[in-house]
C-alpha positions as CSV (number, residue, x, y, z in Angstrom):
1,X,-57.8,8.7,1.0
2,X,-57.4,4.5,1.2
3,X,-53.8,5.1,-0.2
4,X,-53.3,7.3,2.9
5,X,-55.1,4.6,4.7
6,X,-53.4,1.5,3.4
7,X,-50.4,3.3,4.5
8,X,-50.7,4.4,7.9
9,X,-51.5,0.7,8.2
10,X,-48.8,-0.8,6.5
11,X,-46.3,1.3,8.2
12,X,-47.5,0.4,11.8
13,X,-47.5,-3.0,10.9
14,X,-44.2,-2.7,9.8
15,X,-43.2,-1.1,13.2
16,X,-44.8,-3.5,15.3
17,X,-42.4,-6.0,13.8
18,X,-39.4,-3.6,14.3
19,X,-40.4,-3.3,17.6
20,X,-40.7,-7.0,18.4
21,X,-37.1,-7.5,16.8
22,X,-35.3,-4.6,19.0
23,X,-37.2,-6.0,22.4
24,X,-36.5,-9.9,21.5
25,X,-32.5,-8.7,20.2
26,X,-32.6,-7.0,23.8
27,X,-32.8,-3.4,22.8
28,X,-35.8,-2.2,25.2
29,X,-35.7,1.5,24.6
30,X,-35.7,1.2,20.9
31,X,-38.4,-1.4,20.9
32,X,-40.7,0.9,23.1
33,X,-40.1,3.8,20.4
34,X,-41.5,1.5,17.9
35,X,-44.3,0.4,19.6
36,X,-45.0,3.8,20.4
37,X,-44.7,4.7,16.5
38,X,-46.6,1.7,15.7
39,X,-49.5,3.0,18.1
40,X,-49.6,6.1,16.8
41,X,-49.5,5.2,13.0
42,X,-52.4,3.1,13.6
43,X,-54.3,5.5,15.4
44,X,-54.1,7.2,12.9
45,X,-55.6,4.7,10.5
46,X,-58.1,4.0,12.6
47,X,-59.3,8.0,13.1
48,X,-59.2,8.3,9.4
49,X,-61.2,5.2,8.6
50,X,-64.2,6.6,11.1
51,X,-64.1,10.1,9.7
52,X,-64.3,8.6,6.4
53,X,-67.2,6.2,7.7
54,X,-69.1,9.6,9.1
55,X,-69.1,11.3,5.9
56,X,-70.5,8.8,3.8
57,X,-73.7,8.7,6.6
């Protein structure tokens, strides 16, 4: 489960910085798709990293 983790991370932080590139380089609509991405990959993380907190309790 952390490489599933680690991942979900990684790959929203990577889409944070997409999205900051598209927005800054003036591409709004693609920007928002990224940050939307980014949001959900790291809700993801973060569900994932309480479920795995409740089960070791």
């Amino acid at each position: 489960m952390l490489k599933s983790k680690m991942t979900d991370l990684v790959i929203g932080l990577i889409m944070v910085y997409f999205a900051y590139d598209r927005i800054s380089a003036g591409q709004t609509k693609m920007g928002i798709l990224f940050v939307v991405l980014a949001f959900l990959n790291l809700v993801a993380f973060y569900v994932k990293l309480r479920t795995e907190k409740q089960e070791q309790q």
